[in-house]
C-alpha positions in Angstrom: 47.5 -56.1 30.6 51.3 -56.9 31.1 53.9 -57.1 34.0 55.7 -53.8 34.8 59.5 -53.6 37.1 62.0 -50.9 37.5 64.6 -49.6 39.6 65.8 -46.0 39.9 68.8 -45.0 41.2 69.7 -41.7 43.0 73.3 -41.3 40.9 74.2 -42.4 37.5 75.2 -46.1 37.8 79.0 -46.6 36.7 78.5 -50.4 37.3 75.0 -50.8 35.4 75.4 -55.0 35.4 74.3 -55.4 38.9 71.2 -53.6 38.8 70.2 -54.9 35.4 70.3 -58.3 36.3 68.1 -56.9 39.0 65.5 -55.9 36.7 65.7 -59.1 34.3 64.6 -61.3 37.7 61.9 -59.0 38.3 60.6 -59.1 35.2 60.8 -62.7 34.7 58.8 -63.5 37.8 56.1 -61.9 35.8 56.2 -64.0 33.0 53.0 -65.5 33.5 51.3 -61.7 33.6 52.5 -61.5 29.3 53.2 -63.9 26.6 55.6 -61.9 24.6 59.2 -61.4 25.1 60.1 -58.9 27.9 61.7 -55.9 26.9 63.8 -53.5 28.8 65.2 -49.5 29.0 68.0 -48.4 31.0 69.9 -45.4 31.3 72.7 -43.8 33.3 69.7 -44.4 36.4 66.9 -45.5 35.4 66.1 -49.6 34.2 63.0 -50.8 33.0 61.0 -54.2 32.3 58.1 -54.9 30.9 56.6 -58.6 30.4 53.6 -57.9 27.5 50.3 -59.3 27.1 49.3 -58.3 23.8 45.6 -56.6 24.2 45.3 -53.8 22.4 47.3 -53.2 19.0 49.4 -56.3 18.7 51.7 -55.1 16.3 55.3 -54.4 17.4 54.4 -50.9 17.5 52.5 -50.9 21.2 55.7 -52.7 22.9 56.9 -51.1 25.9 59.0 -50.0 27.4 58.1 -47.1 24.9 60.0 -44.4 24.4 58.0 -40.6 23.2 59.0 -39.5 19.2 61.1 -37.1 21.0 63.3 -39.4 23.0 62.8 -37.3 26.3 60.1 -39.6 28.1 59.5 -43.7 28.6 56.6 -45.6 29.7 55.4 -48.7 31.3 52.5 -49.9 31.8 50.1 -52.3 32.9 46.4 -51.8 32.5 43.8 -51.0 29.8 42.9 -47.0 29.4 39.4 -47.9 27.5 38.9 -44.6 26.4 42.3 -44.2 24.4 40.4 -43.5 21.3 38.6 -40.8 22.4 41.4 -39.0 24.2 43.8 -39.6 21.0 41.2 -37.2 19.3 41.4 -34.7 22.0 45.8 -35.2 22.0 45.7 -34.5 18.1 43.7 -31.4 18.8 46.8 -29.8 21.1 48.8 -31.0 18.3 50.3 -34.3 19.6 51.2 -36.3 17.0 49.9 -39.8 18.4 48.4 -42.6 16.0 45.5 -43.5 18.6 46.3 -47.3 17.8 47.2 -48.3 20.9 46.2 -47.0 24.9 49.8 -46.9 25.8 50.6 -44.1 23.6 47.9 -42.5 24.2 49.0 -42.9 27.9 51.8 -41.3 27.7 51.1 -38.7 24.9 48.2 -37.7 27.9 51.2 -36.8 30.5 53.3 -34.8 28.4 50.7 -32.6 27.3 48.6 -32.3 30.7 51.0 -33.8 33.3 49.3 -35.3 36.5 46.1 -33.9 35.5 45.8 -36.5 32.7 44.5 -38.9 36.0 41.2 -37.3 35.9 40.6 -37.9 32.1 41.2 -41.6 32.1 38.6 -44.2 32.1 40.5 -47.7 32.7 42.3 -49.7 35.2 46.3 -48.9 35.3 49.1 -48.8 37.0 52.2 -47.1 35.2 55.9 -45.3 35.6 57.2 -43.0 33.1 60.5 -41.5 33.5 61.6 -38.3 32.5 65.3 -38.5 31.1 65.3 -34.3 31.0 64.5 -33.9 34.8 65.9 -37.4 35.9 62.4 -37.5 37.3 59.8 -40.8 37.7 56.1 -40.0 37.4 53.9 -43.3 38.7 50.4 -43.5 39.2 47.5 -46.2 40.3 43.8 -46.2 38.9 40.6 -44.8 41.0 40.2 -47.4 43.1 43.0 -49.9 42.9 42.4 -52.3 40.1 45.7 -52.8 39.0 48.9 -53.2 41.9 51.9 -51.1 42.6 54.3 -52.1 44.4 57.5 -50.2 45.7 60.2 -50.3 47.4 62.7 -47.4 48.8 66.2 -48.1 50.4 69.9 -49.6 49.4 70.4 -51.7 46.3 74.1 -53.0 46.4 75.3 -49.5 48.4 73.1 -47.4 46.6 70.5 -45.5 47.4 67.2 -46.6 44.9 63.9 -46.7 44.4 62.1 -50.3 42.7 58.7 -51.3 41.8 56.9 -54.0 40.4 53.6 -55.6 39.4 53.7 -57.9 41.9 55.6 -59.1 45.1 56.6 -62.1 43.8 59.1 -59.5 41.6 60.7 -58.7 44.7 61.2 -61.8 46.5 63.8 -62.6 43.2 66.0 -60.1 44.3 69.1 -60.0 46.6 67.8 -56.9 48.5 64.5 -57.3 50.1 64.8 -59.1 53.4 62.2 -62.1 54.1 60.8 -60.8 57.2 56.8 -60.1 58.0 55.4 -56.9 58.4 54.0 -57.3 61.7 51.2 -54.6 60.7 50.1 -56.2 57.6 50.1 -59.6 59.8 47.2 -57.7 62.3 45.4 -56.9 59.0 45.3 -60.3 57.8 44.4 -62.0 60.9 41.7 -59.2 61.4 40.7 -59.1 57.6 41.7 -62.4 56.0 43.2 -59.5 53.5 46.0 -57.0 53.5 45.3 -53.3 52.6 47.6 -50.9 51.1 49.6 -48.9 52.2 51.2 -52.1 53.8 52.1 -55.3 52.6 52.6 -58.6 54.2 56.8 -57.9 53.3 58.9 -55.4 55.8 60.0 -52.1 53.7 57.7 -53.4 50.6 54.6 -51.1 50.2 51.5 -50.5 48.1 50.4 -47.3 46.3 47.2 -46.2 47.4 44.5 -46.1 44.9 43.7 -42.9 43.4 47.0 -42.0 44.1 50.2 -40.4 42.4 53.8 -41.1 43.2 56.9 -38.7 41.9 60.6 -39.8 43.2 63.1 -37.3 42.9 66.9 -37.3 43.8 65.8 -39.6 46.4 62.9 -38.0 47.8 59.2 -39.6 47.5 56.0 -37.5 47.0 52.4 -39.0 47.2 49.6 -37.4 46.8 45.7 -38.1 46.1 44.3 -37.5 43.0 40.9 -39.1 43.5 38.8 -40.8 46.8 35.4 -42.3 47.3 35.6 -40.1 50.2 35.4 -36.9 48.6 31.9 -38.1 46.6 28.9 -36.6 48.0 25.3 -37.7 47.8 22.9 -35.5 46.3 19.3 -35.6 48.0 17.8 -33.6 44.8 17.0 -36.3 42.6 13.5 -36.8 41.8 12.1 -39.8 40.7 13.5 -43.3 40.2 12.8 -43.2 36.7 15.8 -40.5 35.6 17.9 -42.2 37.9 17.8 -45.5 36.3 17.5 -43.8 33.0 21.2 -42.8 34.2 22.6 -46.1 35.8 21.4 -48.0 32.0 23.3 -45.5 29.8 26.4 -45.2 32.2 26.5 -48.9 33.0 26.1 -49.7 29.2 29.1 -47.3 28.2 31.3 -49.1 30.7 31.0 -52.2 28.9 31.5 -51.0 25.4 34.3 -49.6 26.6 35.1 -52.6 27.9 34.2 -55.3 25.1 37.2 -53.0 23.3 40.4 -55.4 22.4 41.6 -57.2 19.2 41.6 -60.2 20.9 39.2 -62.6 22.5 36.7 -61.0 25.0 34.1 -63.3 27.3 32.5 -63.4 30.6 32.3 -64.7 34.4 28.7 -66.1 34.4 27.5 -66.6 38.0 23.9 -67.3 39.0 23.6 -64.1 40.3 22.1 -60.3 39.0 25.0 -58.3 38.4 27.6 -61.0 36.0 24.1 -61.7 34.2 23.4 -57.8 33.6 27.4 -57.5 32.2 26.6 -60.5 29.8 23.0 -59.3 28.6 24.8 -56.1 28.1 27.8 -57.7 25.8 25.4 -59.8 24.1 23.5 -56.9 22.9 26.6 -55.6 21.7 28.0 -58.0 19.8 27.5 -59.6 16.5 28.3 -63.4 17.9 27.4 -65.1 20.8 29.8 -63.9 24.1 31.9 -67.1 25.9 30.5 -67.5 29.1 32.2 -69.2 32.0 30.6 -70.7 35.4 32.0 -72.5 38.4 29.5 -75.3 39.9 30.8 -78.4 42.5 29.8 -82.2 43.4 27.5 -83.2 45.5 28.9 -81.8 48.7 28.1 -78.5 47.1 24.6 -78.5 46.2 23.8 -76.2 48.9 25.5 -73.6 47.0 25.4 -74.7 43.0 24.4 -72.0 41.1 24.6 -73.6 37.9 20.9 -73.9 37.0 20.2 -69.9 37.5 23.9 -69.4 35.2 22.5 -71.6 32.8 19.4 -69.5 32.8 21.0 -66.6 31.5 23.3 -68.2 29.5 20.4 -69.1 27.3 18.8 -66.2 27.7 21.2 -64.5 25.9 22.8 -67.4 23.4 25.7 -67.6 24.9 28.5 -70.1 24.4 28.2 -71.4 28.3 30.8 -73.3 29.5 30.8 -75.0 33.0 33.5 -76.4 35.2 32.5 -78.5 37.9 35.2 -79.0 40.7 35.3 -81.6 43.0 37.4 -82.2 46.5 40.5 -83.8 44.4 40.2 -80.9 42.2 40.7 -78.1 44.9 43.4 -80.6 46.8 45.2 -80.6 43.2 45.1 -76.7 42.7 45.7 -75.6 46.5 49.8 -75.9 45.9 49.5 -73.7 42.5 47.2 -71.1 43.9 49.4 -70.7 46.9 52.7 -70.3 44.6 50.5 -67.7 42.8 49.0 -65.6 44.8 51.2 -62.2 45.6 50.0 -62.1 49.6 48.0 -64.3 52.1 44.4 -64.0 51.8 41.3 -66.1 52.9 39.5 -65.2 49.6 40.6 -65.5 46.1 40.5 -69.3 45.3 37.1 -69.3 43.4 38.8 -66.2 41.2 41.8 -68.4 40.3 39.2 -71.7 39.4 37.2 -69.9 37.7 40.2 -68.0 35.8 41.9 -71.1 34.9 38.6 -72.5 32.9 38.0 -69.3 31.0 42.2 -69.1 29.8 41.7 -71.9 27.8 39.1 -69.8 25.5 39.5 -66.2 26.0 42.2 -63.5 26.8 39.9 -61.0 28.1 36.7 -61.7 30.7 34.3 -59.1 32.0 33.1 -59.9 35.5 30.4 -58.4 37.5 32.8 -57.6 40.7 31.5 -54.3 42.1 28.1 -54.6 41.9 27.0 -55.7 45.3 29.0 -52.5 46.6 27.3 -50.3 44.8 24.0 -51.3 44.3 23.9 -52.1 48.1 23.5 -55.9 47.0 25.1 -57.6 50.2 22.2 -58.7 52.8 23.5 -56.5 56.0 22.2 -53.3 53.4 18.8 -54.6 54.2 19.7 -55.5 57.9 21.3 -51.7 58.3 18.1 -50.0 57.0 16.0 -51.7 59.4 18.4 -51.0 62.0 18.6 -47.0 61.2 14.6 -47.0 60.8 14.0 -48.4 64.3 17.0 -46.4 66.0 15.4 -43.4 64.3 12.4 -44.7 66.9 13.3 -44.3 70.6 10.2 -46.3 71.8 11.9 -49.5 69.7 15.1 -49.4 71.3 14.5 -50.4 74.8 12.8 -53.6 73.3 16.0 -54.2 70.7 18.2 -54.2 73.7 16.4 -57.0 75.0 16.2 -58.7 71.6 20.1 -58.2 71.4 20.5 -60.2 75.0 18.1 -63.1 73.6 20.4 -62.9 70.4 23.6 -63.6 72.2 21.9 -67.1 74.1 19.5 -68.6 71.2 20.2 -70.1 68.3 16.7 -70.3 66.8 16.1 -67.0 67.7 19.6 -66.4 65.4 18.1 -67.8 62.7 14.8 -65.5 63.2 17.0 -62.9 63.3 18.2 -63.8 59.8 15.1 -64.4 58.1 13.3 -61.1 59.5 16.3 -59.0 58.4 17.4 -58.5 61.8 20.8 -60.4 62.0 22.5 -56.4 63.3 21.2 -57.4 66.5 24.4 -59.5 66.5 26.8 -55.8 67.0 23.8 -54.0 68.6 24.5 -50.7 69.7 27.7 -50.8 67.0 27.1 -48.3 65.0 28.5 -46.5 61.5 32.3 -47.3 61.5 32.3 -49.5 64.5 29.9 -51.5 63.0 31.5 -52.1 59.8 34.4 -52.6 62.0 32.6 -55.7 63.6 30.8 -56.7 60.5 34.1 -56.9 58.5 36.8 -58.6 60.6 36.8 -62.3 61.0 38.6 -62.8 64.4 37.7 -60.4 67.2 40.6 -58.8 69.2 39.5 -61.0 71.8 40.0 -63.9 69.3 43.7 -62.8 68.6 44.8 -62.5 72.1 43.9 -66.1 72.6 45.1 -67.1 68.8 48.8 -66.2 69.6 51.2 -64.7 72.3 53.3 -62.5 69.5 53.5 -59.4 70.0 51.4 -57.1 67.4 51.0 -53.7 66.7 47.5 -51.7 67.0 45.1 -51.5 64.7 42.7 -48.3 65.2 40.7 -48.8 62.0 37.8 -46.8 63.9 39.3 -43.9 64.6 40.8 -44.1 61.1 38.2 -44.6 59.3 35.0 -42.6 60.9 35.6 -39.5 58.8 33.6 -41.7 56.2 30.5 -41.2 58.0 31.4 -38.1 59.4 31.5 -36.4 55.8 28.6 -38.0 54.3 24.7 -38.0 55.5 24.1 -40.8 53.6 24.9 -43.4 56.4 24.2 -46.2 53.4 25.9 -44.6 50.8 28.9 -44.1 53.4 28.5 -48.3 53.8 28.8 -48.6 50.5 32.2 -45.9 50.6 34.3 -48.3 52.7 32.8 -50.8 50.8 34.7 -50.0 47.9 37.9 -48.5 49.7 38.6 -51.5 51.7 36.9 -54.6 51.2 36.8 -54.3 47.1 40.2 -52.8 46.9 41.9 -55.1 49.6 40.1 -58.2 49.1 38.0 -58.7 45.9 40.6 -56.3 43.7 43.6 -57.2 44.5 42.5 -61.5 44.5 41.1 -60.7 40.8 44.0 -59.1 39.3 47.0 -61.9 40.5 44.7 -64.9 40.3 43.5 -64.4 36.7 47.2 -62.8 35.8 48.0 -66.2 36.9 46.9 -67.6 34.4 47.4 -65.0 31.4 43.6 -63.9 31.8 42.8 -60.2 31.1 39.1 -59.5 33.7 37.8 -56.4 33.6 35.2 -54.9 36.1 32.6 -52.9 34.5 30.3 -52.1 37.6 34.0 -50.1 38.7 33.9 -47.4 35.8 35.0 -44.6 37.3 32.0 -42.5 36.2 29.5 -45.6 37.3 30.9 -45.3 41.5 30.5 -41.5 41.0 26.8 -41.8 39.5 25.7 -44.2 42.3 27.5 -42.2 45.3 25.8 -39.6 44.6 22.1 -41.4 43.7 20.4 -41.5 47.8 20.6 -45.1 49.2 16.9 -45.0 49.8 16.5 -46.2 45.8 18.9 -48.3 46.2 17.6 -50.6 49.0 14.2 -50.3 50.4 11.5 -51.3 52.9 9.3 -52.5 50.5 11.9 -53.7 47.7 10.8 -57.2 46.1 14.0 -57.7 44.4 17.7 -57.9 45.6 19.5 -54.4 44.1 16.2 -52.7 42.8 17.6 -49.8 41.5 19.7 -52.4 38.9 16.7 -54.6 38.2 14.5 -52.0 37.8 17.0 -50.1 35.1 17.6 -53.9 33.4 14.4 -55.6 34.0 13.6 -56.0 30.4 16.7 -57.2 29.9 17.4 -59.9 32.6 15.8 -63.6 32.8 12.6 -63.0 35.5 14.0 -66.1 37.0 17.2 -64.5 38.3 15.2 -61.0 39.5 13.3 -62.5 42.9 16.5 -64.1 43.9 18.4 -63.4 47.5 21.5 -62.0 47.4 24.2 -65.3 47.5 28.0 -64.6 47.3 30.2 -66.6 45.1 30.5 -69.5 47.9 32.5 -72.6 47.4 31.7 -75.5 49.4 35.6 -74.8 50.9 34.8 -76.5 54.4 34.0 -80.1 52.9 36.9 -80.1 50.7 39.3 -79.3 53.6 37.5 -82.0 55.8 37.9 -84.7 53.2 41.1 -83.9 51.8 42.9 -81.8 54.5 42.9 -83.4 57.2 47.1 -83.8 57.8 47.6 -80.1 57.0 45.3 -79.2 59.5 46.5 -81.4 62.4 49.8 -79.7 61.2 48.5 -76.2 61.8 47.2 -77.3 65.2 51.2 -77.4 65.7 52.7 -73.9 64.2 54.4 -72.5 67.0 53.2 -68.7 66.7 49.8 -70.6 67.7 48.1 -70.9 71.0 47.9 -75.2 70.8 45.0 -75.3 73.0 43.1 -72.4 71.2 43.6 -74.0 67.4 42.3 -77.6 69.2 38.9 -75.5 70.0 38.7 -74.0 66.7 39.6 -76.8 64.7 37.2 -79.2 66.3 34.7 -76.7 66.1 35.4 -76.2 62.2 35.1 -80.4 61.6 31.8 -80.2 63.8 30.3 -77.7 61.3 32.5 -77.4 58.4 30.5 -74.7 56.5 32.0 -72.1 59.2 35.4 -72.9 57.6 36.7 -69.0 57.1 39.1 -68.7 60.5 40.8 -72.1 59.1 41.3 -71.8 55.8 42.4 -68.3 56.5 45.1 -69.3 58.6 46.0 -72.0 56.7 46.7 -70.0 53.6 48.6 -67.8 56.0 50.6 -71.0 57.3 51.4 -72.1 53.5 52.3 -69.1 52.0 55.0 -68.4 54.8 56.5 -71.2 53.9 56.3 -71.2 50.6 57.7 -67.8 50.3 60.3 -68.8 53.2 59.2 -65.1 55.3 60.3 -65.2 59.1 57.9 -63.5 61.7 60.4 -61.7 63.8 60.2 -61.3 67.7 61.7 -57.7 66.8 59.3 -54.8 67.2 58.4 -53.1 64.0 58.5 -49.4 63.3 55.2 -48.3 62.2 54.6 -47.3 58.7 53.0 -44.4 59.9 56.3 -43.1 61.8 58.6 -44.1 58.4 59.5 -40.6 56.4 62.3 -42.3 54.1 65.6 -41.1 53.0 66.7 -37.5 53.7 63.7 -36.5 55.3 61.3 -37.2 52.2 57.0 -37.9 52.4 56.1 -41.8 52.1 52.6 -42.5 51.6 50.3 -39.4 53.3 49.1 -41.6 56.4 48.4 -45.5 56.8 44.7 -44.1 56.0 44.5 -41.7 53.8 41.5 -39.6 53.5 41.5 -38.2 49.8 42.8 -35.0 48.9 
């Protein structure tokens, strides 16, 4: 796990001092990502940084930026490729001459002697550049689904033309090129989404490579291309019997975290309450010779609603593990709110509990598995229950006169809201919505409708419908094509994304064993029907039935609860002149924010809309961006410098 930066310019660089020091401030804004010395490359048009975190061979023989034995290529990277040792074998067998010590060789060693198509071999989150000196070429590429960032830039660096990148945003903001000014499409994300999705970022003319995605820059011009989609994944209706299948999700599931428990330094856990961070931990305690760290996050007494720390405890000694909690109170979060906001890379209404959570386990490990993922693909999250029902009684035309009438006493009662709930019929909230549109609806925090009222500024549309329908289109799975966007946008916009630059942070290495590359492709293609059913007794049978030897029989009858902070309290108690202060920001509609924020102090468990905009608010200002009355160009219309391909479309669909 490191920091990477770089800048590559279209001509050989006479003057090479400006765009060095360029380099040196990116890299040092990533400090925090690494704990050795950075290191650089340059040469007549190509520099590079790199800020280590020493993982993974910690002699001086894995530093980057590494050069090939034959001088003609250099790498960076950032990211773990967990199956190193097993494609170093392979390597030798074409004759490379690698050692196999270290991933990054092996990295590299994998593009010279199969090019792009090294992508499909790797097992591992990565994001990485390697320049070829030879063609005056740069190769980049992102993992499967976006675990580790990259960041780019294309345009004029002190009147030349160049192309930069960078682990995170932050890298940018150092410079003396990028301008401070919101991207007003990114903005309608965020407001829509409490997150940002690539391609965009929250920064005019800064972008994100998609996930599964490849980037080559050549004399100026940009190339992207898909390597790798959810999309393309199909399900296969031919398997018989739930037996094989979770014969199949045990073996797979237990690979990914061998792989995963691979590192010469200290490896632990995230240690919720819930199934899937207590499968990860049963699994590493099984493989491993000592008992496995263990890390939980539990609150006062304004958060018993939510404490978890009981069922954690339950598996921690379950599996003899050396648990350690950290229990946060309001003048905790009011302490930390400053620091998460100077670390976080881009606005979002989610990632705090990450960065708590992150902070505790840095003290003891380097490395910590988490069970991120599982909910996604295991269909784990309640409206997978509520969406079953749903299809089962649409698939009956006699029911759907009556839930029509049901929807109407939805809208009016709030008991009958709460029925709803308990009876697994809470889609009666977006009834008819249905497939796209009603992840659409599901998803966003404020309504269209809501940000019309919310502000006056002018912003750009936001079709993610029309963008996004091919998902069900292509698959006859309508579950399993849930569980698709799933993983394209919530996990990699939101949970991804919020992992990597609030445990980077703080010089924490997670890794995400539920998104093995090999796991997502396993469970797209098992039907959803084993995966959540009418009859199930468990949350996620198909996991509990492959681990249910393993787990504590506690934890198995448990309803699906997200990792919830009591957020709303805190921000009540200890908030109370920031939000008045919000009440006043001028973008704001002053009469609309009154509504909401009385409504939030009148029930402050429905604190998202708030605390999302307040993040929003701070890290504006933190970061010192301007909104701009200017219209934007869309990304979507942007082709870069002589005429080259930016990123395929502000969707993309897979190759």
């Amino acid at each position: 796990m490191c920091g990477i930066s770089g800048i590559i310019s279209d001509e050989s660089v006479d003057n090479k001092k400006v765009l060095r020091s360029e380099v040196i401030k990116m890299t040092d804004a990533l400090k925090h990502r690494g704990n050795n010395e950075p290191k650089f490359f340059e040469d007549s048009r190509c520099f590079f940084g790199h800020q280590r975190l020493s993982i993974i061979d910690l002699s001086p023989a894995a530093a980057q930026p590494m050069p090939s034995l034959c001088g003609r290529y250099v790498i960076v990277f950032n990211g773990e490729i967990y199956n190193y040792i097993e494609l170093a074998s392979e390597l030798r067998q074409h004759g490379a001459n690698v050692s196999g010590n270290n991933d990054t060789e092996v990295l590299l060693y994998s593009y010279i002697v199969w090019g792009k198509d090294c992508l499909d071999k790797l097992r591992g989150m990565f994001s990485f550049a390697i320049w070829d000196l030879k063609k005056q070429k740069l190769f980049a590429a992102r993992d499967h689904l976006g675990i580790k960032p990259f960041y780019w830039f294309n345009g004029n660096i002190e009147g030349k033309q160049c192309f930069a990148f960078a682990s995170e945003i932050k890298s940018f903001l150092k410079t003396s090129f990028i301008s401070r000014i919101v991207n007003k499409q990114a903005l309608k994300n965020y407001l829509l989404f409490y997150s940002i999705n690539p391609p965009n970022t929250i920064i005019k003319d800064i972008y994100s490579l998609m996930p599964g995605h490849y980037l080559e820059y050549e004399n100026g011009n940009i190339k992207t291309s898909s390597y790798w989609s959810v999309f393309n994944l199909k399900t296969d209706q031919r398997w018989q019997g739930v037996e094989e299948i979770q014969a199949r999700v045990r073996e797979t599931l237990y690979e990914s975290v061998k792989l995963r428990m691979r590192a010469d330094v200290s490896v632990g856990a995230f240690l919720s309450g819930g199934l899937d961070s207590a499968t990860i931990v049963g699994l590493m305690s099984s493989l491993s010779d000592k008992p496995v760290e263990t890390f939980s996050v539990g609150f006062g007494k304004e958060g018993d609603y939510i404490n978890e720390l009981n069922y954690a405890k339950l598996a921690a000694q379950k599996f003899a593990s050396n648990h350690h909690e950290l229990v946060i109170e309001g003048n905790d979060f009011k302490s930390n709110f400053k620091k998460f906001i100077s670390h976080i890379d881009q606005p979002s209404g989610d990632g705090i509990n990450s960065f708590l959570v992150s902070q505790a386990a840095a003290n003891k490990v380097t490395v910590a598995l988490s069970g991120l993922g599982g909910d996604e693909l295991f269909l784990g999250y309640r409206y997978f229950q509520d969406l079953a029902r749903m299809y089962r009684i649409k698939s009956k035309k006699v029911l759907n006169k009556l839930v029509f009438v049901l929807a109407e006493i939805y809208k009016r009662s709030d008991n009958f809201k709460a029925f709803a709930w308990k009876n697994k019929l809470n889609f009666l909230k977006h009834w008819p919505a249905d497939g796209c549109n009603f992840y659409f609806k599901n998803r966003i925090l404020f309504s269209n409708n809501d940000l019309e009222e919310l502000t006056n500024m002018s912003l750009p549309e936001f079709d993610f419908v029309s963008n996004y329908k091919h998902a069900f289109e292509n698959e006859e799975d309508i579950l399993n094509a849930f569980s698709k966007l799933e993983l394209a946008w919530y996990t990699t916009g939101t949970l991804l994304r919020d992992a990597d630059v609030t445990s980077m942070a703080h010089t924490l290495e997670v890794r995400v064993p539920f998104l093995d590359k090999n796991l997502i492709e396993l469970m797209l293609n098992v039907p959803s029907s084993y995966k959540v059913n009418a009859g199930q007794k468990s949350n996620k049978p198909l996991l509990t039935g492959a681990f249910d030897d393993l787990l504590p029989k506690e934890l198995l009858s448990l309803p699906k609860k997200g990792f919830e902070m009591p957020i709303g309290f805190w921000l009540k108690d200890n908030f109370s002149t920031k939000l008045n202060d919000l009440i006043n920001v001028s973008w704001f509609n002053k009469e609309y924010m009154i509504k909401l924020t009385n409504k939030f102090y009148k029930d402050p468990r429905n604190y998202l809309k708030i605390w999302a905009l307040l993040v929003l608010k701070e890290w504006l200002e933190e970061n010192r961006i301007e909104i701009s009355d200017e219209e934007d160009s869309l990304y979507t219309s942007w082709t870069g410098p002589r005429g080259s391909a930016a990123e395929p479309s502000l969707f993309d669909r897979g190759a």
